[in-house]
MARBA-3410 file (N, C-alpha, C, O; in Angstrom, 1 decimal):
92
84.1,42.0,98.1,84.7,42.2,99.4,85.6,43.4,99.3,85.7,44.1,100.3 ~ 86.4,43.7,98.2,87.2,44.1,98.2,86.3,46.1,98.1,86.4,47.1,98.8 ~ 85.5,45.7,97.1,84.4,46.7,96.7,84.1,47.6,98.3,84.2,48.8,98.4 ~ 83.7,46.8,99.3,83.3,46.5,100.5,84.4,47.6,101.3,84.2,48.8,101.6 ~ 85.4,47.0,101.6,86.3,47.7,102.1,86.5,49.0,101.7,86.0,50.0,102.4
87.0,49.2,100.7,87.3,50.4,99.8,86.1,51.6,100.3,86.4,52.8,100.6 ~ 84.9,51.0,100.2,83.5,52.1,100.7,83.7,52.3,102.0,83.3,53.3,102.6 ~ 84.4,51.1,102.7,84.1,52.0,104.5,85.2,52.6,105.0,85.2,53.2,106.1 ~ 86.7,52.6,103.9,87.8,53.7,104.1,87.5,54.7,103.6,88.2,55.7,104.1 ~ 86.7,55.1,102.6,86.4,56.3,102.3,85.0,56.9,103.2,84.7,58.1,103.4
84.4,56.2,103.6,83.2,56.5,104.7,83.9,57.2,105.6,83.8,58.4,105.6 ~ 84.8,56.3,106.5,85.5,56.9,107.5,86.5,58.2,107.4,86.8,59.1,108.3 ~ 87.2,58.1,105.7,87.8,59.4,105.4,86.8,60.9,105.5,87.2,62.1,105.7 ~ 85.7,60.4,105.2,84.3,61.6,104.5,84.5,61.8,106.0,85.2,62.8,106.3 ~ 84.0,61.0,107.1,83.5,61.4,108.5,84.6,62.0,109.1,84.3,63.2,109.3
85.6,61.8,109.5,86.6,61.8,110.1,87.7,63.7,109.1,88.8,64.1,109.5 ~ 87.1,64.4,107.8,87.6,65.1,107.4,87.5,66.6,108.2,86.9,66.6,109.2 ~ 87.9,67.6,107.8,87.8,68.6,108.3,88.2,69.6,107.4,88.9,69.4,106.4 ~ 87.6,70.9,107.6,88.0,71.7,106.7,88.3,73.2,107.8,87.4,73.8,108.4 ~ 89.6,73.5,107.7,89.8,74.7,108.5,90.0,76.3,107.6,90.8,76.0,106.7
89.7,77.5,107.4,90.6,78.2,107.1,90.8,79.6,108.0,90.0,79.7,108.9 ~ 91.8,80.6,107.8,91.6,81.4,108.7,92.2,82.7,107.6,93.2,82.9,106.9 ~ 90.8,83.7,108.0,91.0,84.8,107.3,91.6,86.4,108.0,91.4,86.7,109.2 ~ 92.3,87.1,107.4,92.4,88.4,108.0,91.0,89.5,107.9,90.3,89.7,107.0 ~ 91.1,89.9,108.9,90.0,90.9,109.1,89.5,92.4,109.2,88.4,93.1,109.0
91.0,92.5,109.6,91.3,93.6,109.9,92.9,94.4,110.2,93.6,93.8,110.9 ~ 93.3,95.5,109.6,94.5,95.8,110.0,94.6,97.0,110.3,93.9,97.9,109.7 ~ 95.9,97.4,111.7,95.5,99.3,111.8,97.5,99.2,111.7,98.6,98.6,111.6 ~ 96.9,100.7,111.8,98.7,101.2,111.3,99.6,101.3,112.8,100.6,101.9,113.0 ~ 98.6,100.4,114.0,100.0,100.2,114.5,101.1,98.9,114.6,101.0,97.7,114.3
102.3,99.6,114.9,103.1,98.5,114.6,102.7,97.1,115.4,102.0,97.2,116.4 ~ 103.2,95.7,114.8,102.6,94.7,115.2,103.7,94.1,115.9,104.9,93.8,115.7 ~ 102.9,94.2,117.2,103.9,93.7,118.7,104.0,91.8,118.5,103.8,90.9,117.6 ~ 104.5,91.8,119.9,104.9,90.3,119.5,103.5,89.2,120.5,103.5,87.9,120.5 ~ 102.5,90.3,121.2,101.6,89.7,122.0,100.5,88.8,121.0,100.3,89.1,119.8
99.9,87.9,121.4,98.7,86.9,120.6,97.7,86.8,121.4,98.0,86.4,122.5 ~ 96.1,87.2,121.1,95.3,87.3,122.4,94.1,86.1,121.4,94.2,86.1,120.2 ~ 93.4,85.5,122.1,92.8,84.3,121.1,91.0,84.2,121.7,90.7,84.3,122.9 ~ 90.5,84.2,121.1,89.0,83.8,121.7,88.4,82.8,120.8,88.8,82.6,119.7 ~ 87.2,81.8,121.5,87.2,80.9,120.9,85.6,80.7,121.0,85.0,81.3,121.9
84.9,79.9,120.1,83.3,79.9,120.3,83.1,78.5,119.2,83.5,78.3,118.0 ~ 82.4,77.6,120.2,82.1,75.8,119.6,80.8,76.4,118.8,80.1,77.4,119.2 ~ 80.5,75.4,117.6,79.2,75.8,117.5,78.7,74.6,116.8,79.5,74.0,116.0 ~ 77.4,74.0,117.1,76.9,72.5,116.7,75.9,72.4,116.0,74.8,73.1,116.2 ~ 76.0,71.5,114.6,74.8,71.9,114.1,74.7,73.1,113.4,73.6,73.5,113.0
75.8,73.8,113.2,75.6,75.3,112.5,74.8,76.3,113.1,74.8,77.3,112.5 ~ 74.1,76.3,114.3,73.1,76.9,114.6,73.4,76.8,116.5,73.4,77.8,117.2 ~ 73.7,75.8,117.0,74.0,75.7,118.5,75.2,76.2,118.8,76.3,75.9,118.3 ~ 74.9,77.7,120.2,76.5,78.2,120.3,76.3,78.4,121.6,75.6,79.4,121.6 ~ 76.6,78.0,122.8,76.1,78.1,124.2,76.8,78.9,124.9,77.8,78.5,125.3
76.4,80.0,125.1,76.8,81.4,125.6,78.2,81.7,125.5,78.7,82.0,126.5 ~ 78.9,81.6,124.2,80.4,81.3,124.2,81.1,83.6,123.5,80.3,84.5,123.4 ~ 82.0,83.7,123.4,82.4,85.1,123.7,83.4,84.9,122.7,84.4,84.4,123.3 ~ 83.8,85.0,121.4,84.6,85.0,120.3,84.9,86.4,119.9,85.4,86.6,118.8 ~ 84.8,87.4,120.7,84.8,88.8,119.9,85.8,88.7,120.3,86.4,88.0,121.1
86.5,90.3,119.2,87.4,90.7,119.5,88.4,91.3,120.6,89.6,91.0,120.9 ~ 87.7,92.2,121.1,87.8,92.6,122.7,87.9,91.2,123.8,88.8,91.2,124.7 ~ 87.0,90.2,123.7,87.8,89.1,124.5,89.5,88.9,124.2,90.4,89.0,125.1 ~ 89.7,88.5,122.7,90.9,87.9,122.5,92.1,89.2,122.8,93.3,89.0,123.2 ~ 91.4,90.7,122.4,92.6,91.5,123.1,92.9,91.5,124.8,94.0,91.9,125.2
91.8,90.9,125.7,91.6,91.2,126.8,93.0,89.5,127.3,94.0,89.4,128.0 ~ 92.3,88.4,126.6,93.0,87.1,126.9,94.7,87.7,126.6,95.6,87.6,127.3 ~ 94.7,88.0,125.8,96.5,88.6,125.3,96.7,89.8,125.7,97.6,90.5,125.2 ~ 95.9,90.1,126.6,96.6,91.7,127.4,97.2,92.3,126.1,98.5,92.5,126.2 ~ 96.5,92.6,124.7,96.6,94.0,124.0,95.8,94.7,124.2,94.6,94.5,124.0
96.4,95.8,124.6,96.0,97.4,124.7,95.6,98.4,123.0,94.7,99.3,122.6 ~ 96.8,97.6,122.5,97.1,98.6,120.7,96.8,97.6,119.7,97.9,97.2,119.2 ~ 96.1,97.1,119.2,95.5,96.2,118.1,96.1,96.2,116.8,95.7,97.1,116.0 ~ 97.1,95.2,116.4,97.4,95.4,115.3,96.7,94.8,113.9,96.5,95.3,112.8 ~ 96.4,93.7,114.3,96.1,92.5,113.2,94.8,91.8,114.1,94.6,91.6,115.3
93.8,91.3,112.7,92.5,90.5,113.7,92.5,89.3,112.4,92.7,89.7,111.3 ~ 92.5,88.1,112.6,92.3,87.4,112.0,90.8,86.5,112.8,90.3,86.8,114.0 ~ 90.1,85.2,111.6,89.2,85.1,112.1,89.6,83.2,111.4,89.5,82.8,110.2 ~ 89.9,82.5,112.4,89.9,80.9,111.7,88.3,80.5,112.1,87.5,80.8,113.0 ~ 88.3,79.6,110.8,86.7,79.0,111.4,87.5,77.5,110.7,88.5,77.5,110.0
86.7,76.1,111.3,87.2,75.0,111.6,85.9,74.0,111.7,85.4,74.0,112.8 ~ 85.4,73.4,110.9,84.1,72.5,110.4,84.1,71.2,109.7,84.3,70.7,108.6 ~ 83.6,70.7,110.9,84.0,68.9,110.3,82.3,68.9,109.9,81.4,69.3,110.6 ~ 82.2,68.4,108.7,80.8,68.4,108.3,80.0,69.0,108.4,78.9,68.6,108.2 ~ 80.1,70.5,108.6,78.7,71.1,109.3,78.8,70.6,110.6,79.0,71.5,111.4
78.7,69.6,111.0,78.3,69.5,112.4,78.9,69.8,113.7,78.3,70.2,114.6 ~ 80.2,69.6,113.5,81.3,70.6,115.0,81.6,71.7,113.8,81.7,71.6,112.6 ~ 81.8,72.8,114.7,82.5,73.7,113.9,83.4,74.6,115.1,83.1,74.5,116.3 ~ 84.3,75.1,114.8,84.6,76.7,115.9,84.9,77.9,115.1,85.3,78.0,113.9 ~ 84.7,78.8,116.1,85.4,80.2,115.3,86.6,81.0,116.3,86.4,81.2,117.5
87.6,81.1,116.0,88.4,82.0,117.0,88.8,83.3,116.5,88.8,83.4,115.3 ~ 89.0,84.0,117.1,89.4,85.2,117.1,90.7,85.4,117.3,91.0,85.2,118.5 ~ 91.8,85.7,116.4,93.2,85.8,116.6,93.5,87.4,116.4,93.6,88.1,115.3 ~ 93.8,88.0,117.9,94.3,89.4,117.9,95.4,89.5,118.0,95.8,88.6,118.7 ~ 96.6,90.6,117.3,97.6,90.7,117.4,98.1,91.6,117.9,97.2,92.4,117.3
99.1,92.7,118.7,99.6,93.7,119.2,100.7,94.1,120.5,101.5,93.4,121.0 ~ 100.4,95.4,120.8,101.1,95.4,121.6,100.3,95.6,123.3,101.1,95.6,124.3
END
C-alpha cells in the first residue's frame, strides 16, 4: 500500500512538472530604457500553434519600443505537451 501511494505522488509530480528557461538573444549598443514589450505564442503537442505572433516587432509594438535594447526568448513546457514561447523586448 504504501509502495502504492509513493507511485501516484510521483505520477502526479512527473504530470504536474514543468520546465521553463529563458535565453538572451540579442543585444544592441543602445542604452537599456526602462520600457518591457512581451509577445506570447501557445504551442500543443510541439507542433500545434494557432495563428499566434511571438516575434519580435510584436513585443516592441505591445511595449511601445521604438530603440531596442535587449531580446530575450523564455520557452515554458510541461511535458512536451503545453508549451509557450514569449518574446521579451527591452528599450526605449
Amino acid at each position: 500500500m504504501k509502495k502504492m501511494k509513493i507511485a501516484m505522488l510521483a505520477s502526479a509530480v512527473a504530470l504536474l512538472s514543468s520546465c521553463s528557461l529563458t535565453m538572451p538573444v540579442n543585444a544592441t549598443s543602445n542604452t537599456v530604457g526602462n520600457k518591457v514589450g512581451r509577445s506570447k505564442a501557445t504551442i500543443i503537442l510541439s507542433v500545434l500553434a494557432f495563428n499566434q505572433d511571438a516575434s519580435i516587432r510584436s513585443a516592441a509594438k505591445n511595449g511601445g519600443i521604438t530603440k531596442i535594447s535587449t531580446v530575450d526568448i523564455k520557452q515554458t513546457s510541461i511535458l512536451g505537451i503545453y508549451g509557450t514561447y514569449e518574446t521579451i523586448v527591452t528599450g526605449e
